[in-house]
FIMIDO-629174 format. One line per 2 residues: number of its first residue (from 0); their letters; for each residue z, y, x of C-alpha. Coordinates in nm, 3 decimals, always signed. Layout:
# FIMIDO-629174
NUM) a) Z,Y,X | ...;
END
This chain:
# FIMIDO-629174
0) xx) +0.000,+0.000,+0.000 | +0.080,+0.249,+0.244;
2) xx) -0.240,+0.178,+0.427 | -0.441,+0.282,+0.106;
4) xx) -0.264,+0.644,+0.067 | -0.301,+0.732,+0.449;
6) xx) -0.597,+0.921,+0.495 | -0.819,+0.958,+0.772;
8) xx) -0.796,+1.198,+1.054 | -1.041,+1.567,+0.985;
10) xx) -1.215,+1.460,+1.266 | -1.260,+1.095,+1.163;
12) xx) -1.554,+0.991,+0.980 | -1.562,+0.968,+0.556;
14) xx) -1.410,+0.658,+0.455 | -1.636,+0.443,+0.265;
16) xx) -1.676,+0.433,-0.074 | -1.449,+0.103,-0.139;
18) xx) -1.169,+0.241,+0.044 | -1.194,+0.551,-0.167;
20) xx) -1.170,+0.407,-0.483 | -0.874,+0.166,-0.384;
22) xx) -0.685,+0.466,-0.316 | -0.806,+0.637,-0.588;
24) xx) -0.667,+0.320,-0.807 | -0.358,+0.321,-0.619;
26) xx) -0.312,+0.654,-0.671 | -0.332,+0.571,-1.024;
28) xx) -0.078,+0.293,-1.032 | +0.168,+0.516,-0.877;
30) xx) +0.148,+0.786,-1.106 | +0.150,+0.499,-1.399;
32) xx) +0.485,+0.348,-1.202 | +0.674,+0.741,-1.208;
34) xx) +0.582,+0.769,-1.576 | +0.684,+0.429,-1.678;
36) xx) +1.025,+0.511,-1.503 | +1.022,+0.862,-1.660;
38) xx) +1.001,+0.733,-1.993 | +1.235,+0.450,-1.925;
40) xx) +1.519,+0.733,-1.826 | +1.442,+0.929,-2.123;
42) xx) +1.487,+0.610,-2.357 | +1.802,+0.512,-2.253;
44) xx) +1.956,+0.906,-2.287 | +1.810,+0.943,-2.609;
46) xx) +1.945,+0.595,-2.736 | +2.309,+0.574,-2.535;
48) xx) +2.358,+0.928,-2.576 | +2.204,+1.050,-2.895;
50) xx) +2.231,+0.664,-3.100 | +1.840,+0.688,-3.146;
52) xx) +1.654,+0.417,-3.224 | +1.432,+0.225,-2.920;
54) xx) +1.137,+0.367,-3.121 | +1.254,+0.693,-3.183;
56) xx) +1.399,+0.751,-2.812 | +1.062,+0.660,-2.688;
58) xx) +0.902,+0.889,-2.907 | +1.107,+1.216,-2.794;
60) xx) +1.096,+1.081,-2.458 | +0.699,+1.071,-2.412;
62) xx) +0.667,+1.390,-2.632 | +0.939,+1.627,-2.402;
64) xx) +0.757,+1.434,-2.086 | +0.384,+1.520,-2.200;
66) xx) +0.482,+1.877,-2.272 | +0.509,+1.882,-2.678;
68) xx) +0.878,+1.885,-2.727 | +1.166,+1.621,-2.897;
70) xx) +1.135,+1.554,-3.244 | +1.468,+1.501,-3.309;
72) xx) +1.721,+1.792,-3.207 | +2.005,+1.631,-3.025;
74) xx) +2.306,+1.669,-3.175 | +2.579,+1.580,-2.937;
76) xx) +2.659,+1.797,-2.650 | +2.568,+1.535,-2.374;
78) xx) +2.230,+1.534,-2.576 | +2.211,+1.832,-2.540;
80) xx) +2.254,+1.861,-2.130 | +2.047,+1.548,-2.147;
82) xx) +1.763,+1.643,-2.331 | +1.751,+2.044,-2.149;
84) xx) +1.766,+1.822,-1.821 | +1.519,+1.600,-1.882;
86) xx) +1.299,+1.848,-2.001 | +1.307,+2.016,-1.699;
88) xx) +1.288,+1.727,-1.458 | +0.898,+1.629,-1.727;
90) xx) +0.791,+1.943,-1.623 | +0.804,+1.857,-1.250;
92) xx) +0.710,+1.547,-1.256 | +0.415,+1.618,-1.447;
94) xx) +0.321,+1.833,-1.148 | +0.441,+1.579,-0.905;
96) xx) +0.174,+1.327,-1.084 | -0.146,+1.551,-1.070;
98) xx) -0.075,+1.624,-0.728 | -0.063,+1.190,-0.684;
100) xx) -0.330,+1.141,-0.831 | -0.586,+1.392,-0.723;
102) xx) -0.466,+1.376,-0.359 | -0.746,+1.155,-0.312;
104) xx) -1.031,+1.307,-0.463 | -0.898,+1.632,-0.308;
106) xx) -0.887,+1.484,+0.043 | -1.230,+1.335,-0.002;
108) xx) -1.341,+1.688,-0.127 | -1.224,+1.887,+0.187;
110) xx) -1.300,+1.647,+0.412 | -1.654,+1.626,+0.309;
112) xx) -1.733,+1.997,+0.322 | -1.568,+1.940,+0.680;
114) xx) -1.776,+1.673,+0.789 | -2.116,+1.884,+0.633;
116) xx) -1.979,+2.224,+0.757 | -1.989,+2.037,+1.100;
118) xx) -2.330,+1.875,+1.060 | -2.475,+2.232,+0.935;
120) xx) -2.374,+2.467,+1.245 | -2.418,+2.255,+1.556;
122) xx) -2.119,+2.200,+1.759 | -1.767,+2.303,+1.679;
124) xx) -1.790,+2.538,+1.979 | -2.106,+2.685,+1.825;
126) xx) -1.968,+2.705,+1.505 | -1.668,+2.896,+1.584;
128) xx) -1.831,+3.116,+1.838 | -1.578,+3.133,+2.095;
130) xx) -1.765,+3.168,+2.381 | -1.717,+3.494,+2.589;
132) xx) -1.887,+3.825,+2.526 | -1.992,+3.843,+2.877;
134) xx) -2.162,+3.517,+2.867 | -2.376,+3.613,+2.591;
136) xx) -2.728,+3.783,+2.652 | -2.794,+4.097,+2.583;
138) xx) -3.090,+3.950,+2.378 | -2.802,+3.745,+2.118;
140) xx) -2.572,+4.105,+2.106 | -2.908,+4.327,+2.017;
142) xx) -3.011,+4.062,+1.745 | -2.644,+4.100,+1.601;
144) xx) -2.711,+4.494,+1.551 | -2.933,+4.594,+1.271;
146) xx) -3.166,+4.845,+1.410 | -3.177,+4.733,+1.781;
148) xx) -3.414,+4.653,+2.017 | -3.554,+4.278,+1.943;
150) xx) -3.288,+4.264,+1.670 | -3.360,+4.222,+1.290;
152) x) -3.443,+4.556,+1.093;
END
């Protein structure tokens, strides 16, 4: 598992298309897994704290997790701390998912342009144009001045 969510060096080459998808998949599983456990919490404080029903403590548990809100108000003050607390810990981990799941398709997205910005310019050298002033021709600095001698106009 924790081969398929390392990813590959910037300067590596793009990892092949099976790779990709296995981590896309267990990307997928482990944002599956944190929900599962999510909703399991909120089951068991909505039923042990509030006397819900299975049913009815899953319910306000996935709708306070996907972002809608409980159903049922909570009537006892632990229910209360409960249900603010949960609410707040759905709202991060809803974050915390996206950012599990997309982390491939985002890494595969940067790394790409990488790899093409790379291919496009030459060498890295070339493309960040370090080299020294002085080493440059004259010819190179007039073409960089609009207007100039041999440069574009």
């Amino acid at each position: 598992m924790k081969h398929l969510l390392a990813f590959e060096h910037r300067n590596s080459a793009i990892a092949p298309r099976a790779r990709f998808l296995k981590r896309l998949v267990a990307s997928l599983l482990a944002g599956a897994a944190i929900v599962a456990v999510s909703l399991a919490i909120g089951m068991a404080g909505y039923h042990f704290l509030e006397q819900l029903s299975w049913l009815d403590a899953y319910l306000n548990a996935a709708m306070i997790l996907s972002g809608m809100g409980p159903l049922a108000s909570p009537q006892s003050v632990a229910g209360k701390m409960f249900a603010g607390t949960y609410a707040l810990y759905s709202g991060l981990v809803v974050v915390v998912i996206a950012g599990i799941i997309f982390a491939p398709v985002f890494h595969r997205f940067l790394h790409k342009f990488h790899v093409e910005d790379e291919a496009g310019s030459g060498s890295p050298a070339e493309a960040r144009d370090d080299t020294p002033r002085a080493k440059r021709s004259s010819k190179s600095r007039n073409a960089a001045r609009p207007g100039a001698k041999g440069g574009a106009s």
